[in-house]
C-alpha positions as CSV (number, residue, x, y, z in Angstrom):
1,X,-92.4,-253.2,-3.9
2,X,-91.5,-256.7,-5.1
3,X,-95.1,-258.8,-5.3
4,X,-93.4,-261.8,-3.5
5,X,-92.8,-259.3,0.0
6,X,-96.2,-257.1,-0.5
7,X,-98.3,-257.9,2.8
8,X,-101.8,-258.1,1.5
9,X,-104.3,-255.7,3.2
10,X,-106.3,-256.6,6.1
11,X,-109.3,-257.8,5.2
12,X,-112.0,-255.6,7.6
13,X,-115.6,-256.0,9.0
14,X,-117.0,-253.2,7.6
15,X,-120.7,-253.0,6.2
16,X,-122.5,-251.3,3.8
17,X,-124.1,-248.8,6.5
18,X,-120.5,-248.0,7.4
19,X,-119.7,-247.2,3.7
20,X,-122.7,-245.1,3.1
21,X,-121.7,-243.0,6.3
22,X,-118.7,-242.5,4.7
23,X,-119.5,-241.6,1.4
24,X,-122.2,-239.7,2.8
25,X,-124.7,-241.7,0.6
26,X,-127.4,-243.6,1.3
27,X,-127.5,-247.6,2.0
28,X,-129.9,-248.1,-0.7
29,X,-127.2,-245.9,-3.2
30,X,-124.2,-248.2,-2.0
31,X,-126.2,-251.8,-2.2
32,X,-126.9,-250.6,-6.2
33,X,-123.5,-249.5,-6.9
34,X,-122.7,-253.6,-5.3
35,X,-124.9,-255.1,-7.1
36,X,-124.9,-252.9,-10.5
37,X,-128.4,-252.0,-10.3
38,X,-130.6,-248.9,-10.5
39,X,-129.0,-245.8,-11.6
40,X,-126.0,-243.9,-9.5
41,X,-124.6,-240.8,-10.4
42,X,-120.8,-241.2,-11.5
43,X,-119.8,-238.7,-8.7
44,X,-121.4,-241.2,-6.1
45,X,-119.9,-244.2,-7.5
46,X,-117.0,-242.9,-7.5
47,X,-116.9,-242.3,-3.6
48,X,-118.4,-245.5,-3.0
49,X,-115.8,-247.0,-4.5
50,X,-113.0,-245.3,-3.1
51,X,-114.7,-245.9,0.3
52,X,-114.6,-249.6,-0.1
53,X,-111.0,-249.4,-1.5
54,X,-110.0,-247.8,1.5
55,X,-111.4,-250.2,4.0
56,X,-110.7,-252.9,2.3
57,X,-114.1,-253.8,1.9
58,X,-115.2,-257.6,1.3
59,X,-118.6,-258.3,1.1
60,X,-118.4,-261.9,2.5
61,X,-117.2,-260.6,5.7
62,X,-120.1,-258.6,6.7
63,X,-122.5,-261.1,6.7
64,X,-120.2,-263.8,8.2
65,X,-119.9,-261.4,10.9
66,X,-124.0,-261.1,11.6
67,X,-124.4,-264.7,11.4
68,X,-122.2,-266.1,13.9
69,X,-121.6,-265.8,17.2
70,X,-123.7,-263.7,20.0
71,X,-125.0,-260.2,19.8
72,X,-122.6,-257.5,21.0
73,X,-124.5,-256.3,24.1
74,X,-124.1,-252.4,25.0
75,X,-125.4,-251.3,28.1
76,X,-126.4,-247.0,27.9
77,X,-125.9,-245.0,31.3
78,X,-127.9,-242.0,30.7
79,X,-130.7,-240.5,33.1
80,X,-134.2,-240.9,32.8
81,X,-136.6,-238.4,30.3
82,X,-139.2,-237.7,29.0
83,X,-140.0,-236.8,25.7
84,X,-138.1,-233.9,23.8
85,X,-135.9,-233.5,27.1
86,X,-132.4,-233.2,26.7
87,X,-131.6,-237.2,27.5
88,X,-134.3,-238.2,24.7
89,X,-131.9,-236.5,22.1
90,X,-129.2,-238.5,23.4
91,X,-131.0,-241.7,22.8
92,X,-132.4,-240.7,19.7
93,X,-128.7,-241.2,18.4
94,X,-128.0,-243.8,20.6
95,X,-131.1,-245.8,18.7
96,X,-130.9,-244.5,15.1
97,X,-126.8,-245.7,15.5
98,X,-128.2,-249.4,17.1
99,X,-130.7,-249.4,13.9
100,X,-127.6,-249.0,11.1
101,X,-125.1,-251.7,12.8
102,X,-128.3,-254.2,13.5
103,X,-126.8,-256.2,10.9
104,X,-123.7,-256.9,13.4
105,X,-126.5,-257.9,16.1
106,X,-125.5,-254.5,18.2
107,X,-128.1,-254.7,20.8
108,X,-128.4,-251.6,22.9
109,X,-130.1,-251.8,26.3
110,X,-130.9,-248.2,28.4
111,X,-130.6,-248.1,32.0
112,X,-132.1,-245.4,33.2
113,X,-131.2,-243.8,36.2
114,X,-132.7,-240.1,38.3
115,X,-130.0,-237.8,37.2
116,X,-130.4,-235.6,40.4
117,X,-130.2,-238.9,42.7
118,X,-126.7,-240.6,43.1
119,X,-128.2,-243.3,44.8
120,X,-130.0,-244.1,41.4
121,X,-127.2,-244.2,39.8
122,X,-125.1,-246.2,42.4
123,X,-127.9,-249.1,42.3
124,X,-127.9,-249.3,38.5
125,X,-123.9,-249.6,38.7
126,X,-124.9,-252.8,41.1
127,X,-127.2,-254.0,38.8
128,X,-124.5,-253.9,35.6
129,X,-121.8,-256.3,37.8
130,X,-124.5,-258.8,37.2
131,X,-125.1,-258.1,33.6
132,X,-122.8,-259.8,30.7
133,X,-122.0,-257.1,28.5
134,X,-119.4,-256.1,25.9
135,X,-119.2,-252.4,26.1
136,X,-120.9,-249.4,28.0
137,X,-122.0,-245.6,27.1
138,X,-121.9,-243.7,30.6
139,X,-123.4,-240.0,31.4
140,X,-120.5,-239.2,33.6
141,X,-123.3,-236.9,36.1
142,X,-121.7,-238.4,39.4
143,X,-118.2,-238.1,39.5
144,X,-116.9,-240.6,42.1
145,X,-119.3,-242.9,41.5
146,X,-118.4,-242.9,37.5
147,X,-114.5,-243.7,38.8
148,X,-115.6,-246.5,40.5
149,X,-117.6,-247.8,37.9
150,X,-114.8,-247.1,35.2
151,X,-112.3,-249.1,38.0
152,X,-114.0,-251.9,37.9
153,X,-115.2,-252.0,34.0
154,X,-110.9,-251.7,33.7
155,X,-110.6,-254.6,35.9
156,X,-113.2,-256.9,33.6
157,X,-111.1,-255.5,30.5
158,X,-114.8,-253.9,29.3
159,X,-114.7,-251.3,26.9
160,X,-116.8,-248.3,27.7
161,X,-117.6,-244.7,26.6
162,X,-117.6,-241.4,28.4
163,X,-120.1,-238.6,27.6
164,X,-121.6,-235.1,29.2
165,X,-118.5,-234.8,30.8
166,X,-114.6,-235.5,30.2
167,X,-113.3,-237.0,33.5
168,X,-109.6,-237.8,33.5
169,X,-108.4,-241.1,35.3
170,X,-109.9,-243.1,33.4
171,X,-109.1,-245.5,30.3
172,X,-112.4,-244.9,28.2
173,X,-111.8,-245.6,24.9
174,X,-113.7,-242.5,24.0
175,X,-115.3,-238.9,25.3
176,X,-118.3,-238.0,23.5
177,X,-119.1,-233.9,24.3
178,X,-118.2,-230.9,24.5
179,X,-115.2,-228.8,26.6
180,X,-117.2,-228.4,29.4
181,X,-114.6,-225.4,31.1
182,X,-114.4,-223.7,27.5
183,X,-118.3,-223.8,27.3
184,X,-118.6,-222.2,31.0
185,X,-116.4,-219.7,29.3
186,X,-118.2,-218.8,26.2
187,X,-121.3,-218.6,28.8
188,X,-119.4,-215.9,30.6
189,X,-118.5,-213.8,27.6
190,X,-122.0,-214.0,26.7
191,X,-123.2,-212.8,29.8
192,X,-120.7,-210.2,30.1
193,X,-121.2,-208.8,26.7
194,X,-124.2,-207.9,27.8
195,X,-124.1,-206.8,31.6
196,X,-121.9,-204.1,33.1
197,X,-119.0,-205.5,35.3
198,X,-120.5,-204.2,38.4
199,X,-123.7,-205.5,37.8
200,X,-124.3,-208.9,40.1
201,X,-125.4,-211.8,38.6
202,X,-127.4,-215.8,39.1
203,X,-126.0,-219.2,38.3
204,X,-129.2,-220.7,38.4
205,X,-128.5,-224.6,39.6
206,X,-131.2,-227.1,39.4
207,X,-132.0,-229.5,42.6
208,X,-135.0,-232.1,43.5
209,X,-134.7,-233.3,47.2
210,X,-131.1,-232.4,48.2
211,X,-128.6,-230.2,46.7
212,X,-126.1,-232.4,44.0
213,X,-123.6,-231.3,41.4
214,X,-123.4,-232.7,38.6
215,X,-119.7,-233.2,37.0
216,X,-120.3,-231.2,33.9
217,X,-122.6,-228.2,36.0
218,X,-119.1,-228.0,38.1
219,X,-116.6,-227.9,34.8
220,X,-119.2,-225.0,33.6
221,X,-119.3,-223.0,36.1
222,X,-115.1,-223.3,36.5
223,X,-115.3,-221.5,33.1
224,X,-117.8,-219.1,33.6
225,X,-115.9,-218.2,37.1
226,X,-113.0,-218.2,35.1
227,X,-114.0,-216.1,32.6
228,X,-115.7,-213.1,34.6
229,X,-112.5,-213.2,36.7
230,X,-110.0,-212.4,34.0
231,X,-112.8,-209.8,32.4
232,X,-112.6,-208.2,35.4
233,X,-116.1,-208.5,36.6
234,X,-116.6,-206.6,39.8
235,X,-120.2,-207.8,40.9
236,X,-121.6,-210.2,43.0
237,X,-122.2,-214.3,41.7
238,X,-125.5,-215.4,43.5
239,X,-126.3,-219.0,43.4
240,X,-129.7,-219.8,43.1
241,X,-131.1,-223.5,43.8
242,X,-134.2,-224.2,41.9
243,X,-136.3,-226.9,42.2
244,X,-137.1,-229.6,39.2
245,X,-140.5,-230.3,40.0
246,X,-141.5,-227.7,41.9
247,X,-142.8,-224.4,39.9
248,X,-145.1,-223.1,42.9
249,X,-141.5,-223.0,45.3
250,X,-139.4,-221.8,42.3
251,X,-141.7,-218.6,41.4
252,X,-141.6,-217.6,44.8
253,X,-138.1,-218.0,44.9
254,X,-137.7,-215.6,42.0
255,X,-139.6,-213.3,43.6
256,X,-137.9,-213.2,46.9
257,X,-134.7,-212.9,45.3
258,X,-135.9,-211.0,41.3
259,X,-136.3,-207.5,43.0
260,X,-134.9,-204.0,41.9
261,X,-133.3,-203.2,45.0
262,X,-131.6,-206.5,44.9
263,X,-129.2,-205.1,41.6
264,X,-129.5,-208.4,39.6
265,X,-129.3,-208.2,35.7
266,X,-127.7,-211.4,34.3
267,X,-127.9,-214.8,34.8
268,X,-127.1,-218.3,33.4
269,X,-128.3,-221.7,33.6
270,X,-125.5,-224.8,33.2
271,X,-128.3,-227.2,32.0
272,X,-130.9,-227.8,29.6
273,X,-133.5,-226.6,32.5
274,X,-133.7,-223.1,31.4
275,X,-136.6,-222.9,30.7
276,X,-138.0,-223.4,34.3
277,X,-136.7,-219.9,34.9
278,X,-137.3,-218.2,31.9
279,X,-140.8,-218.9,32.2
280,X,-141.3,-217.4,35.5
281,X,-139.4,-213.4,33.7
282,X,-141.7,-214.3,30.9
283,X,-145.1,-214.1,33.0
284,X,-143.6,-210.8,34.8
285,X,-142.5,-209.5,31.3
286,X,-139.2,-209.0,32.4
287,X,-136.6,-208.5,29.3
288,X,-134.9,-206.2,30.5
289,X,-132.8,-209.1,32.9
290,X,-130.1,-211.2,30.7
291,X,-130.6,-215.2,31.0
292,X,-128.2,-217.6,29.2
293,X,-129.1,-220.9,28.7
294,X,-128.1,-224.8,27.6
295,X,-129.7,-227.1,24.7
296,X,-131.6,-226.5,22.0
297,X,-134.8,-228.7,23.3
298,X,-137.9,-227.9,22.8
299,X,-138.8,-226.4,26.4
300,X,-136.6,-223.5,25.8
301,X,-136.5,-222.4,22.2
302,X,-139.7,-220.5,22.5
303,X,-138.2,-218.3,25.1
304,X,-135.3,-217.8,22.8
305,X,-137.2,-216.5,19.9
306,X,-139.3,-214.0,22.3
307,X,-136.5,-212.4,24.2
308,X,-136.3,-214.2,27.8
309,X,-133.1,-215.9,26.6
310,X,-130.8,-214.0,24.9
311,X,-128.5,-217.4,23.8
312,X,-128.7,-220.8,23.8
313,X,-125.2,-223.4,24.1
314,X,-125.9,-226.5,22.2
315,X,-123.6,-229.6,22.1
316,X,-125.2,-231.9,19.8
317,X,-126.9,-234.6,21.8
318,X,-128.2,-236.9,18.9
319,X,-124.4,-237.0,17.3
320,X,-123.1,-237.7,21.2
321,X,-125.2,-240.4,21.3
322,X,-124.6,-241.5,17.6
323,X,-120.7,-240.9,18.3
324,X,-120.7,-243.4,21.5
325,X,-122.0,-246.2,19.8
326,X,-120.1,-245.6,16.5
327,X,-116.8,-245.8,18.8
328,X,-118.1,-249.2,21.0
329,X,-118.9,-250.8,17.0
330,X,-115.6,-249.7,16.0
331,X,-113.4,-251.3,18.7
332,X,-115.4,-254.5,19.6
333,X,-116.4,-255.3,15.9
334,X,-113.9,-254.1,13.4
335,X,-112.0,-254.1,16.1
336,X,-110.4,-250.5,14.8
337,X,-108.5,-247.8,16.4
338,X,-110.9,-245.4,18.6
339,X,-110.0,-241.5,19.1
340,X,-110.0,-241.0,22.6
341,X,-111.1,-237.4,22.7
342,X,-114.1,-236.3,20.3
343,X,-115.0,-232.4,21.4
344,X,-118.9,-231.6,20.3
345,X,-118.6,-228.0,18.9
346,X,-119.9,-225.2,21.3
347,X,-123.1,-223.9,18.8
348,X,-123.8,-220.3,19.5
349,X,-127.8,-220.2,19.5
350,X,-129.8,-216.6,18.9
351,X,-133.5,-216.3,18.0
352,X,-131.9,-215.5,14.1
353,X,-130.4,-218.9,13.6
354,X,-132.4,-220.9,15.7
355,X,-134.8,-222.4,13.1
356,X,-132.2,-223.2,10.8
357,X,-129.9,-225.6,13.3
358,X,-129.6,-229.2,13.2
359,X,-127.6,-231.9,14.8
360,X,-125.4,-232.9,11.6
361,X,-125.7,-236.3,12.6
């Protein structure tokens, strides 16, 4: 190409965090190779550099970047939690992504909402119309309420990401999670595998005051129908409502409806709540009954690894949470190309493998 025509490469906002993610190095292992100090390994030094070839690295840019201008505001959607619940995975990402762009003045601020009230979440949306913001992470829970919300967000040209759910109609920039249908699906295969196709079984659906359903619950349980019904599953599909903060109504519940004449031998849980259940077959030593479960928390892997639950679908939560913010830096910083859709892997738990999974943040 003649030098006089060659269109010099864009220079890029891109920091050392970002090239150390790439490389799949540390900071500390890029800032030596910069500055030519401490000792590097020729194999990592070679990536690094190749990294910063790539994105056309300039180290001046970075820092101008940080030093002017206000912080990037990102406002996070996702329920309420406590600690080692399902949510607090999520924003473990969420945070340890905020940490690595800090230099970029990403600021992150949760609003937490009751992820089995919509009203909750309906009165936080009120609150964001009044918040300045760049971008937004949302736990797509409420279907027709997250539409709205995306509506008007497309309206104030504000970037925003989806997660838990894939909702179509919208112009999110990206989808965090799994294939909530084909992860309904692999839930009935599991179940079936291990049931007879007579046999009747539970979808187990967690409530608090009223009954709701949750967007991703609904895509499940399409999946799981979906799959019994091209199996050829002849038995009955109970649904089962089980309280979130009520174990006294719950256990008698179960044991109302957990009864030998009643023919149940299978059943599966769409949420990370499993354990709720599983807790109540455990103290009757039933494992002879075959539960499926969500999320690999810490409320339910013990009831893995003693029988109650026979598998466990993860879907990442820290690298969902990691994921959404890494998308928001992307397009409001670098101001790069986003993929839209960014399917979590459907993990395949047992009590075997268990101890040895991780998030691969």
């Amino acid at each position: 190409m003649n030098r006089k025509t060659a269109k010099k490469p864009k220079k890029t906002a891109c920091r050392i965090a970002d090239i150390a993610a790439i490389a799949g190095v540390s900071t500390g292992t890029v800032d030596r190779v910069l500055h030519n100090r401490g000792k590097v390994s020729k194999e990592a030094q070679e990536r690094i550099q190749r990294v910063m070839a790539e994105v056309h690295y300039q180290p001046g840019l970075a820092a101008g970047s940080s030093a002017s201008g206000k912080p990037c505001r990102i406002l996070s959607l996702i329920p309420a939690f406590l600690p080692d619940e399902y949510w607090s995975k999520v924003s473990d990402g969420i945070r340890k992504a905020e940490q690595e762009y800090a230099d970029f003045r990403i600021e992150v601020k949760h609003l937490p909402f009751d992820q089995y009230d919509k009203n909750s979440f309906d009165t936080v949306i009120r609150s964001i119309k009044k918040t300045e913001v760049q971008g937004v992470i949302i736990a797509t829970l409420f279907r027709k309420s997250v539409l709205r919300l995306a509506q008007w967000l497309d309206r104030q040209k504000t970037p925003y990401v989806l997660m838990d759910a894939w909702l179509e109609d919208t112009n999110c920039i990206a989808y965090n999670g799994t294939d909530s249908f084909q992860s309904g699906y692999v839930g009935g295969r599991l179940l079936l595998e291990q049931i007879r196709k007579d046999d009747a079984v539970i979808i187990f659906n967690v409530m608090e005051h009223t009954r709701f359903e949750s967007t991703q619950c609904a895509q499940r349980e399409e999946g799981f129908r979906s799959y019994l019904s091209k199996a050829g599953f002849q038995g009955e599909i109970h649904s089962a409502f089980i309280m979130a903060k009520s174990p006294g109504k719950n256990a008698q519940l179960l044991d109302r409806l957990i009864r030998p004449r009643n023919g149940y031998r299978g059943g599966i849980m769409f949420n990370s709540r499993v354990g709720m259940v599983a807790s109540w077959f455990l103290k009757r030593e039933m494992f002879d009954f075959v539960l499926v479960g969500y999320d690999a928390i810490k409320a339910n892997i013990p009831y893995l690894k003693n029988g109650i639950v026979s598998h466990l679908i993860a879907q990442r939560p820290e690298a969902q949470g990691y994921n959404s913010i890494k998308a928001l830096f992307h397009h409001l910083v670098l101001k790069q190309p986003v993929e839209q859709m960014n399917y979590m892997p459907i993990d395949i738990l047992v009590k075997e493998n268990i101890d040895y999974y991780n998030n691969y943040i």
